[in-house]
C-alpha positions in Angstrom: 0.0 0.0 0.0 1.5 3.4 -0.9 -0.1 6.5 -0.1 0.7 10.4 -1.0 2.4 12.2 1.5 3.8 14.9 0.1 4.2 18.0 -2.7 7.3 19.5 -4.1 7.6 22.3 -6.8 10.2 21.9 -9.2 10.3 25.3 -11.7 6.5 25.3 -12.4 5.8 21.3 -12.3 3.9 20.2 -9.2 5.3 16.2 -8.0 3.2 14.2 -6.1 5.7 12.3 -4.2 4.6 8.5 -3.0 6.0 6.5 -0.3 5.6 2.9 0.6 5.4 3.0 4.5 8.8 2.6 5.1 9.6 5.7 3.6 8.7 8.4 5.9 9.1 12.7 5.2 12.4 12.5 6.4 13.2 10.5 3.3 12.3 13.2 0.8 15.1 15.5 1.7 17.0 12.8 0.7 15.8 11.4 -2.6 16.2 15.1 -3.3 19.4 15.0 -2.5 20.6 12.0 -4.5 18.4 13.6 -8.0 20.7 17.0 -7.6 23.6 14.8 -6.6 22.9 12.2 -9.4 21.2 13.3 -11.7 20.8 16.6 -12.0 23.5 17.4 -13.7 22.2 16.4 -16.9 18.0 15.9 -16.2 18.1 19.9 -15.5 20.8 21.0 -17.2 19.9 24.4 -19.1 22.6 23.2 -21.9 21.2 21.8 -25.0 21.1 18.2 -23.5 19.9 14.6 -24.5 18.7 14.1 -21.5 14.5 14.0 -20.9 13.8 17.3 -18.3 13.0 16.8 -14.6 9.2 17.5 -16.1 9.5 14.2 -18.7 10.5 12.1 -15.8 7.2 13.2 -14.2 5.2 11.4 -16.9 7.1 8.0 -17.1 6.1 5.4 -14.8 8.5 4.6 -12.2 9.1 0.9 -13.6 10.7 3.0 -16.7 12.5 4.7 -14.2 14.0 2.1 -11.9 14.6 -0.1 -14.8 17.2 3.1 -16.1 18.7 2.8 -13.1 19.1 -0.6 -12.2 19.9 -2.7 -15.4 19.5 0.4 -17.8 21.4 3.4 -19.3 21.4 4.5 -16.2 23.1 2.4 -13.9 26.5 4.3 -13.9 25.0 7.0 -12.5 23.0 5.5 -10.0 26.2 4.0 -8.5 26.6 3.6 -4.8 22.6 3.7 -4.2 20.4 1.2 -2.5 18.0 -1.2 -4.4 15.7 0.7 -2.0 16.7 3.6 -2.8 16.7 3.4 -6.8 12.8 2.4 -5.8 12.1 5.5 -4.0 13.7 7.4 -5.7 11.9 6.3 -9.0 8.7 6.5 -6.9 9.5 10.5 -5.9 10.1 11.5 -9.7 7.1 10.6 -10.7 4.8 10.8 -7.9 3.1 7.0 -9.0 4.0 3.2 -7.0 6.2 0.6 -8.3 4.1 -2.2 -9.5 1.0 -0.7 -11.5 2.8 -2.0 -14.9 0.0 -4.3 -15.2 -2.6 -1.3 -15.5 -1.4 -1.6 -19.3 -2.8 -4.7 -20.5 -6.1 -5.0 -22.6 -7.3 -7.0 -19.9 -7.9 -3.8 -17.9 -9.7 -1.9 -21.1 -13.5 -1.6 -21.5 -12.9 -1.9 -25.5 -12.9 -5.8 -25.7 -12.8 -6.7 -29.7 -15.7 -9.6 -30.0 -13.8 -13.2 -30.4 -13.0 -13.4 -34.5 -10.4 -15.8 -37.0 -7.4 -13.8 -37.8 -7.5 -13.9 -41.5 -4.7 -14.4 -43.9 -2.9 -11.2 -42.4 -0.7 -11.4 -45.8 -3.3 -10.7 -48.1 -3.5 -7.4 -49.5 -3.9 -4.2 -48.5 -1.3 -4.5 -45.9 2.1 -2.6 -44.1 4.4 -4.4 -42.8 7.1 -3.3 -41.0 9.4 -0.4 -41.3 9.6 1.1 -44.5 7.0 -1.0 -46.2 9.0 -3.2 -48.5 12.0 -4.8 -48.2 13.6 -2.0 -50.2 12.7 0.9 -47.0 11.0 3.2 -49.7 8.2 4.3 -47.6 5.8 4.5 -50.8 2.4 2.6 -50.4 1.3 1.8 -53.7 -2.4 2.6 -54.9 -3.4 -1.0 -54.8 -2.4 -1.0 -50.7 -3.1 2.6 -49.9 -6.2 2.8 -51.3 -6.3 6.4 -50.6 -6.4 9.2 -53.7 -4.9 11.9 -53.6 -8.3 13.6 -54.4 -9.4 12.1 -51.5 -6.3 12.9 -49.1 -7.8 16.8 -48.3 -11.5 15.1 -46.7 -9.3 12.8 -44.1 -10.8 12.8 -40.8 -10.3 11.4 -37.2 -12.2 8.4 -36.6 -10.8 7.2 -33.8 -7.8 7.4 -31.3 -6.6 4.6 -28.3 -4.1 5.4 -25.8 -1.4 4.0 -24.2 -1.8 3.4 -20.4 1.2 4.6 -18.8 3.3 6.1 -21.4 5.1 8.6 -21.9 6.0 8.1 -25.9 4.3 6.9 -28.8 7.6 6.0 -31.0 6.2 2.8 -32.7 5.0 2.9 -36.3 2.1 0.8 -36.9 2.1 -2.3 -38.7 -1.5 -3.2 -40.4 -2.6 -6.6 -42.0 -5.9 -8.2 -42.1 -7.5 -5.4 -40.8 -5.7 -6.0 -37.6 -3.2 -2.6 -36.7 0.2 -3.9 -34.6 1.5 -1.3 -32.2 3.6 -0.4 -29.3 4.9 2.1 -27.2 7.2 3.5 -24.2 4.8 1.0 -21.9 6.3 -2.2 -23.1 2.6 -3.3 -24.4 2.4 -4.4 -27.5 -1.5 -4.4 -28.6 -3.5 -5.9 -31.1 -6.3 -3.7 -32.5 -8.9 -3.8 -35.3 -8.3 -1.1 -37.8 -11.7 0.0 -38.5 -12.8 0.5 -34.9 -9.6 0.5 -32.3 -11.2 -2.2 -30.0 -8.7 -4.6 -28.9 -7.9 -8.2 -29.5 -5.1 -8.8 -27.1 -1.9 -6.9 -24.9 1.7 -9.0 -24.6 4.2 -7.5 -22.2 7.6 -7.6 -23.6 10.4 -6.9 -21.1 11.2 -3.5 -21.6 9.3 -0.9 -24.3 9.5 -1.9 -27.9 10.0 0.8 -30.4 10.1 -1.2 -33.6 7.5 -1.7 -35.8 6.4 -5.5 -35.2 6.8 -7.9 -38.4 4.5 -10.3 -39.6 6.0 -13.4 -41.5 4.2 -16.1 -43.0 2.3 -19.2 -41.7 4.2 -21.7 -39.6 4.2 -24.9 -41.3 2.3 -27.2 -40.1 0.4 -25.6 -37.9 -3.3 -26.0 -37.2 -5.0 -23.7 -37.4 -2.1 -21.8 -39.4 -0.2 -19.5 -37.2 1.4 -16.4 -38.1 3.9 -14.9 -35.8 5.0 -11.6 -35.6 8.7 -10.2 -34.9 10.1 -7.1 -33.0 13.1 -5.7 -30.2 13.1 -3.7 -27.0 15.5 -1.6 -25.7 17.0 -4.4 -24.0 18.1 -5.9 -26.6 16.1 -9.0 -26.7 13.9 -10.4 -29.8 10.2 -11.7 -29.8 8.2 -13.8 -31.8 4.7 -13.9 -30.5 1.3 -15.5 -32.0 -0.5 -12.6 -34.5 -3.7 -14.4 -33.4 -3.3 -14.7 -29.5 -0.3 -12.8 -28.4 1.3 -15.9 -26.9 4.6 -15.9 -27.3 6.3 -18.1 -29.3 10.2 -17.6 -28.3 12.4 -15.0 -27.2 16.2 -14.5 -27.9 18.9 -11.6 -26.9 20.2 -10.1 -29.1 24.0 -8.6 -27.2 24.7 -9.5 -23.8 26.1 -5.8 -23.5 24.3 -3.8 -20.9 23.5 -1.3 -22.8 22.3 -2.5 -26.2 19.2 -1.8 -27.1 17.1 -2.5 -30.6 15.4 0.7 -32.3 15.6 -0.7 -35.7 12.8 -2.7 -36.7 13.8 -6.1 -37.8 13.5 -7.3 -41.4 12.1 -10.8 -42.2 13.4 -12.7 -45.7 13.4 -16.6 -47.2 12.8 -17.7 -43.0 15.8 -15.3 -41.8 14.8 -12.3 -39.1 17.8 -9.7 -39.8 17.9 -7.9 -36.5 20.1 -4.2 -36.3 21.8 -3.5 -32.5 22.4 0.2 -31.2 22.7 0.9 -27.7 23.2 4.0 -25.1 26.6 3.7 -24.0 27.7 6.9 -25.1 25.0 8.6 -23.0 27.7 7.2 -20.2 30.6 8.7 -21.1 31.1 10.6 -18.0 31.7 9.7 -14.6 33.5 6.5 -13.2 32.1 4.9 -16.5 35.1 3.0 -18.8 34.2 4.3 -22.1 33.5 2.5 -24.5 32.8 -1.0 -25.5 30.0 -1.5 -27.5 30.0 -2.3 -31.2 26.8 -1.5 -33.3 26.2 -4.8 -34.8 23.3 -7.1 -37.3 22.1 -10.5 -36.0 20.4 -13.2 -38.1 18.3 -15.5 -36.3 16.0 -18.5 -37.7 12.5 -17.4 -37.7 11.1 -20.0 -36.9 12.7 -21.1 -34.0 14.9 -17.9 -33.0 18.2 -20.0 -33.3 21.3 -17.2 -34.2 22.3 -17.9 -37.6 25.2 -14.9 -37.8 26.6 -12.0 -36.3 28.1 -9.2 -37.6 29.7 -6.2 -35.9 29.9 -3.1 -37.4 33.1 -2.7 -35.9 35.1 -5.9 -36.8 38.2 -5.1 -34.5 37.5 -6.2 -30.3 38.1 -2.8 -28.2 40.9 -2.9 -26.4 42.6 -0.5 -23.3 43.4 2.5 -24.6 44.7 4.5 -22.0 43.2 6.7 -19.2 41.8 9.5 -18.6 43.0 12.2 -16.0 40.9 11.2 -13.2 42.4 7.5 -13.9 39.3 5.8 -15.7 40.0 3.5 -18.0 39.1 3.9 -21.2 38.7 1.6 -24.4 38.1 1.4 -28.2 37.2 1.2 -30.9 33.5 1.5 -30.3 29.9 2.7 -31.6 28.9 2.9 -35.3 25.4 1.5 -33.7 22.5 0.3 -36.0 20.0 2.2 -35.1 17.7 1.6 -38.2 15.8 -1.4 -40.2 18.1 -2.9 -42.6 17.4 -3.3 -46.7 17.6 -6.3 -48.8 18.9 -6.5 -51.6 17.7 -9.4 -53.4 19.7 -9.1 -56.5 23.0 -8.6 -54.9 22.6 -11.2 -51.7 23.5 -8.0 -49.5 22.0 -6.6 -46.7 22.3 -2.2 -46.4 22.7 -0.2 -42.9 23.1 2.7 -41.5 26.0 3.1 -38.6 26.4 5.8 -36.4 29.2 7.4 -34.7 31.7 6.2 -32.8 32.3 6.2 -29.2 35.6 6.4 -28.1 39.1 6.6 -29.8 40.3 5.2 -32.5 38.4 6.4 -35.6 37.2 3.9 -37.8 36.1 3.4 -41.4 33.2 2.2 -41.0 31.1 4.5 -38.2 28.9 7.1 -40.3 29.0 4.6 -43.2 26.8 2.7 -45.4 27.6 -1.2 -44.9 26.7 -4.0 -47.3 27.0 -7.8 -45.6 26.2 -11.3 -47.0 22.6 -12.1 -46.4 24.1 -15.8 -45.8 26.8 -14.9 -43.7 27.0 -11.2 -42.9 30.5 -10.9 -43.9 31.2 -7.6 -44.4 31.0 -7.3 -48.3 31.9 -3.3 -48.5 31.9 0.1 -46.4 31.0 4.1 -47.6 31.8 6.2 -44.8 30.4 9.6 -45.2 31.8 11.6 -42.6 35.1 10.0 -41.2 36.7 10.6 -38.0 32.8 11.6 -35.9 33.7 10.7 -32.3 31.4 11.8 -29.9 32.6 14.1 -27.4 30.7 15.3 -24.1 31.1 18.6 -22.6 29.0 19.0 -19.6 25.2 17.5 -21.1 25.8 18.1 -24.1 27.2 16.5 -27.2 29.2 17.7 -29.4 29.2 15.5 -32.7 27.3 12.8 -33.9 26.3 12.8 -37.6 25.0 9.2 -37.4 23.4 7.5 -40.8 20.1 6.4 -38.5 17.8 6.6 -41.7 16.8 3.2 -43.1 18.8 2.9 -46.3 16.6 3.0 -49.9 17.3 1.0 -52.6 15.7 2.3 -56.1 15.9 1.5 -59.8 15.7 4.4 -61.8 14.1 4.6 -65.2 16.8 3.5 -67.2 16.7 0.1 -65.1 20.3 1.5 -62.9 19.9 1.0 -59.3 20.9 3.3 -56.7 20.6 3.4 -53.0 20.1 6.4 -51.1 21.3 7.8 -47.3 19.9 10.6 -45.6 22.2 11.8 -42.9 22.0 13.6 -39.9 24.8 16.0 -41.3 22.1 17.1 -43.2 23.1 15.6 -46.8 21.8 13.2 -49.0 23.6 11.0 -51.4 23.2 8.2 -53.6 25.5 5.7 -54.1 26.4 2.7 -56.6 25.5 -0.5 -55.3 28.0 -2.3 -58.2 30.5 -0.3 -57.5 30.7 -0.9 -53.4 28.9 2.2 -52.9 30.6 5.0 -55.0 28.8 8.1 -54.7 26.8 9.3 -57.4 25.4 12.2 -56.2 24.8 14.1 -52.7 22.5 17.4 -51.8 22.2 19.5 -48.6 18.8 20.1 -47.5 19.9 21.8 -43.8 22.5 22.2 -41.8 22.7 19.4 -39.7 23.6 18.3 -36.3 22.9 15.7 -33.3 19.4 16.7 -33.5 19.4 18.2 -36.8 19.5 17.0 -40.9 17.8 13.6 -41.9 16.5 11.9 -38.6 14.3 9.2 -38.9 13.8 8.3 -42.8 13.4 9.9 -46.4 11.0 8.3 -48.8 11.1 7.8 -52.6 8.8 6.9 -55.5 9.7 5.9 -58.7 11.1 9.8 -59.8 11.7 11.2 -56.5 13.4 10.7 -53.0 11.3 13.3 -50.1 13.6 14.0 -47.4 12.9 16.1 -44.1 15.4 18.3 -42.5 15.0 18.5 -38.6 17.8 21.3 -37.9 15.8 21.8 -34.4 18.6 23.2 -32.8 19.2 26.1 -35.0 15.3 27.9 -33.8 12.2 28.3 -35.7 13.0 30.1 -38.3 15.7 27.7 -40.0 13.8 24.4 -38.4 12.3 21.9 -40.6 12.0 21.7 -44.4 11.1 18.8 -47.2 13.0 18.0 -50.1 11.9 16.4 -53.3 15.2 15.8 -55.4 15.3 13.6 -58.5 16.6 10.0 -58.0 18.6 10.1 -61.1 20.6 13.7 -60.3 19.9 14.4 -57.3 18.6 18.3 -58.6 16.1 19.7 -56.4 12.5 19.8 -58.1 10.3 21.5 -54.5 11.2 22.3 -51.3 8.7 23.7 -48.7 9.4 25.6 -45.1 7.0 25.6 -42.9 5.6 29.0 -41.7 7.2 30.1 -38.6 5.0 30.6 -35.4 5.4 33.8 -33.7 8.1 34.3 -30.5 8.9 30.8 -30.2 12.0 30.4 -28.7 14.9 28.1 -29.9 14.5 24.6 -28.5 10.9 24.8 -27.7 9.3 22.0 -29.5 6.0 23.0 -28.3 6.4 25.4 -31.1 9.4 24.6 -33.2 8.7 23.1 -37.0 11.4 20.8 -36.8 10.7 17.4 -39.1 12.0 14.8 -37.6 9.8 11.9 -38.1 9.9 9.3 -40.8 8.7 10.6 -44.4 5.6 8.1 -45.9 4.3 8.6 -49.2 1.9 7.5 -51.6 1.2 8.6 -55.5 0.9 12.3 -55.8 0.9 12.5 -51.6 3.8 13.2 -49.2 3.1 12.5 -45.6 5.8 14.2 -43.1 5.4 14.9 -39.3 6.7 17.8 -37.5 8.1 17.7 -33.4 5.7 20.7 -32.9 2.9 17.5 -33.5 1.4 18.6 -37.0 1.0 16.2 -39.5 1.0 17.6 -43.1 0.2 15.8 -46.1 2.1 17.4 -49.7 1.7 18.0 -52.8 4.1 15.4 -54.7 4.0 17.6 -57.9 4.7 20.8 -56.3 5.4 20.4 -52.1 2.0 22.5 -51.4 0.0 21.7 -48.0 -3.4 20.0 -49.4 -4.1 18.5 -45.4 -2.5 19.0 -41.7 -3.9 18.1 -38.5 -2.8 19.2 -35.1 -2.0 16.8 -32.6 -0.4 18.4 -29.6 -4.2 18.1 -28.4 -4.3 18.1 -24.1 -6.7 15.3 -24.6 -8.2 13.1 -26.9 -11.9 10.7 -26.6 -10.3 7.4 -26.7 -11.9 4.1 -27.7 -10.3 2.5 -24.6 -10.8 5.1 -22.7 -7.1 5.8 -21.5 -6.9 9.5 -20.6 -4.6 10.4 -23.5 -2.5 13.6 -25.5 -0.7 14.0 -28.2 2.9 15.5 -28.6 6.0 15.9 -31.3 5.9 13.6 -34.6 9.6 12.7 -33.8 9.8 9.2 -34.6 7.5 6.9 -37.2 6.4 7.8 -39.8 2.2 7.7 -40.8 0.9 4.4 -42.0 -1.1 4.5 -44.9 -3.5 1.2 -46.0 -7.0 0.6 -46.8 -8.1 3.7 -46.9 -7.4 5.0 -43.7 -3.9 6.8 -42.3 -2.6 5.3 -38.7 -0.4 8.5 -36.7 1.5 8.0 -33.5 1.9 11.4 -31.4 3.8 11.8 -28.7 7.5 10.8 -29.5 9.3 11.9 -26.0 12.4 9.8 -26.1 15.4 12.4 -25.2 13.9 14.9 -26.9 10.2 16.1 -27.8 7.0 16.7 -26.1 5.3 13.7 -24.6 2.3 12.1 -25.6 0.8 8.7 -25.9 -2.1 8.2 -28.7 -2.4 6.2 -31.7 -5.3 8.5 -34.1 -6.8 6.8 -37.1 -7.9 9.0 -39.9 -10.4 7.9 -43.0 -12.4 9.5 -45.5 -15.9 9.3 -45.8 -17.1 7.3 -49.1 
């Protein structure tokens, strides 16, 4: 039994501070003490800093929170504390008990979908995944979307659900057989019907899952068929679970580092689940830490049975001692070039493309902010394009200062003369294109922003069979040089449109509440552009021309859900919008780091 017993003001935020009864007013002077002695250093920092504010740790639940500090990206910090303490301390934050985790499950919603067969979720219209296809264009055909772009400007809301105890919606939906996959900050991942939002069933992974869930094919043999699904959590570990029932089928980690994570959705191909690996590692750079030993790497396991097939580091060489720094902490390397998005297949090649980010410690490498092409069979590394060379991350109080990862899925096109390119959108805040028969020579590159951490090509660029659309973030830089999309010609890499969005009056750098910066994943169907902004607008474009033909404002206080979670929108930071059957599937609410809070999932139709 917990009970509040008391209130403290931090800036304008009131806390509610719980306690279980062991943990008397005496105590709060001291939680207090350990969060300005801990952990404020970075969590209320006035710096430009990765860090979520004292205010974002009041919205997550305190399982998020003691989980950062006991086997999380937070442990380092949290060194020398009590495992009572790390509870209380997670308990003070955010003003909630330890142990209402379960208050997310569909069990506890009044929505209940009636009992029905899951249908042949492969059947068309469908998305699946990250990036749609196998190549990561992010263009929905007609045939799937079955949304005009006549019909684009009539879109309304017909229905929003909201995540129990969350604190981000950074999932991008996967829909098949009218069924809508989703996750969020919470660790829930839900089944939902797409017409209605009612719910079929919750699964409760181990930590939260930001990938977009996979659905393969039937497993043979079974009766009735069953059809798994596929997705990561920020620990690391791998899930296939039953489309129909949620039960879980097996479950694999993916790096026994402590601080990998998985934010790239996985890719499924001929019975082969190609899994990226990034982690948080750098975010520990300071303190009694020894920095750094991670290696961003891709893991192939057997669908069907999760076996590990290969892995391959981005980083071939094993860190090593490197020295130490002045206070006498060890230090190690090489280390980074994380994976931090889906990979691309490459069916006529037999190659796998990703993304790597920067590194982590010294020495530089050739293969951090690179494009890398492995084996599909054996992930051997079959060639490297680094981009920018030499991008160590470096920490000066909070804040960072480099990082120019490649953490957009990779696209692979073939133009109209049948020549295939593949393009990366960086957060330098360049595109290029590069030769995938000639172990990625660059054929072209343009600079849509300035680029940064925070800044250039975030989350994903989009292409149809003329054009790649790429959003420039550049949130760092204040509203009036924010944001941005790009439509450059596949072939050249010329510019055809580019639109700015209008800036809102006396916002102030940094404030996303206000700030235009487009961050989120680009989606795009004929003649439609859809792109996301961290200020929590969602805009659909023009393709011929880049003019606004429909937006819709999300950063809503509240929203009337179907499962009657109270729930708000935020930033569009992460996924991109899901576009099938008629209907468009937006997640609001992308907090991670960065961005305003929120936790809905809206669905948006057209009348016919």
């Amino acid at each position: 039994m917990f009970k509040v017993i008391a209130f403290v003001t931090v800036a304008t935020l009131p806390l509610t501070v719980w306690a279980s009864p062991q943990m008397h007013e005496a105590t709060l002077p001291l939680m207090e003490r350990v969060f300005a002695n801990k952990c404020a250093g970075c969590h209320e920092s006035q710096a430009e800093s990765r860090a979520p504010q004292r205010s974002v740790l009041a919205e997550m639940t305190p399982e998020a929170i003691y989980d950062a500090v006991t086997i999380g990206p937070m442990v380092i910090n949290a060194a020398g504390l009590t495992d009572d303490q790390k509870r209380d301390l997670a308990q003070y934050l955010t003003g909630r008990p330890l142990g209402g985790e379960t208050a997310g499950a569909a069990s506890n919603m009044t929505n209940h979908c009636p009992k029905k067969k899951l249908p042949n979720p492969l059947k068309e219209p469908f998305w699946n995944g990250w990036g749609v296809d196998l190549n990561n264009d992010s263009f929905q055909p007609a045939k799937q979307a079955q949304l005009s772009a006549a019909e684009v400007p009539h879109l309304q809301l017909k229905w929003a659900f909201g995540f129990p105890l969350a604190i981000s919606a950074w999932t991008q939906p996967t829909v098949v057989g009218n069924r809508v996959y989703v996750s969020s900050s919470n660790s829930f991942v839900y089944s939902l019907d797409a017409a209605s939002g009612c719910v079929y069933w919750s699964f409760k992974a181990k930590a939260g899952v930001r990938t977009a869930i996979v659905v393969g094919p039937g497993i043979k043999g079974s009766t009735p068929t069953r059809y798994p699904i596929y997705f990561g959590d920020v620990k690391a570990n791998v899930y296939a679970v039953d489309a129909a029932t949620g039960t879980l089928l097996w479950s694999k980690s993916s790096d026994s580092h402590p601080s990998a994570r998985i934010t790239g959705s996985p890719k499924l191909f001929e019975g082969t689940l190609y899994v990226p690996v990034a982690s948080w590692e750098e975010l520990a750079r300071t303190g009694s830490h020894e920095c750094c030993t991670f290696r961003g790497s891709v893991v192939a396991f057997r669908a069907n049975d999760g076996e590990q097939i290969w892995k391959s580091y981005s980083i071939p060489t094993v860190p090593v001692k490197t020295g130490k720094r002045a206070d006498g902490v060890q230090q190690w390397g090489p280390s980074g070039a994380a994976i931090w998005s889906s990979p691309t297949i490459d069916l006529k090649r037999r190659v796998l493309y990703v993304g790597t980010g920067n590194g982590y410690s010294e020495p530089a490498t050739g293969t951090s902010d690179a494009v890398l092409a492995m084996a599909l069979n054996t992930g051997e590394l079959v060639w490297a394009h680094q981009l920018t060379p030499g991008d160590i991350s470096t920490v000066k109080g909070a804040t960072f200062t480099s990082d120019l990862d490649v953490g957009a899925s990779i696209i692979l096109r073939t133009l109209s003369d049948g020549r295939e390119i593949i393009v990366a959108s960086q957060k330098s805040g360049v595109t290029y294109a590069l030769d995938p028969d000639h172990k990625g020579q660059q054929v072209w590159e343009h600079r849509t922003g300035k680029g940064d951490q925070d800044g250039g090509t975030l989350f994903g660029s989009a292409a149809d069979s003329q054009l790649v659309y790429v959003a420039n973030a550049d949130s760092r830089y204040g509203a009036d040089e924010a944001g941005g999309l790009f439509a450059l010609r596949l072939d050249t890499g010329d510019e055809v449109w580019h639109w700015k969005p209008p800036v809102p009056p006396n916002c102030k750098p940094r404030d996303l509440s206000c700030t235009p910066s487009q961050s989120a994943a680009v989606t795009a169907i004929p003649g439609v552009v859809f792109s996301g902004s961290d200020n929590g607008i969602m805009r659909a474009f023009s393709a011929t021309d880049g003019h606004v033909i429909w937006e819709f404002d999300t950063m809503r206080k509240s929203f009337h859900t179907v499962n009657g979670v109270e729930a708000h929108g935020g930033s569009i930071g992460g996924p991109g919008a899901t576009i099938v059957g008629g209907m468009v599937f937006v997640n609001s609410g992308y907090g991670h780091t960065y961005g305003i809070p929120g936790n809905v999932l809206l669905a948006f139709g057209v009348t016919r």
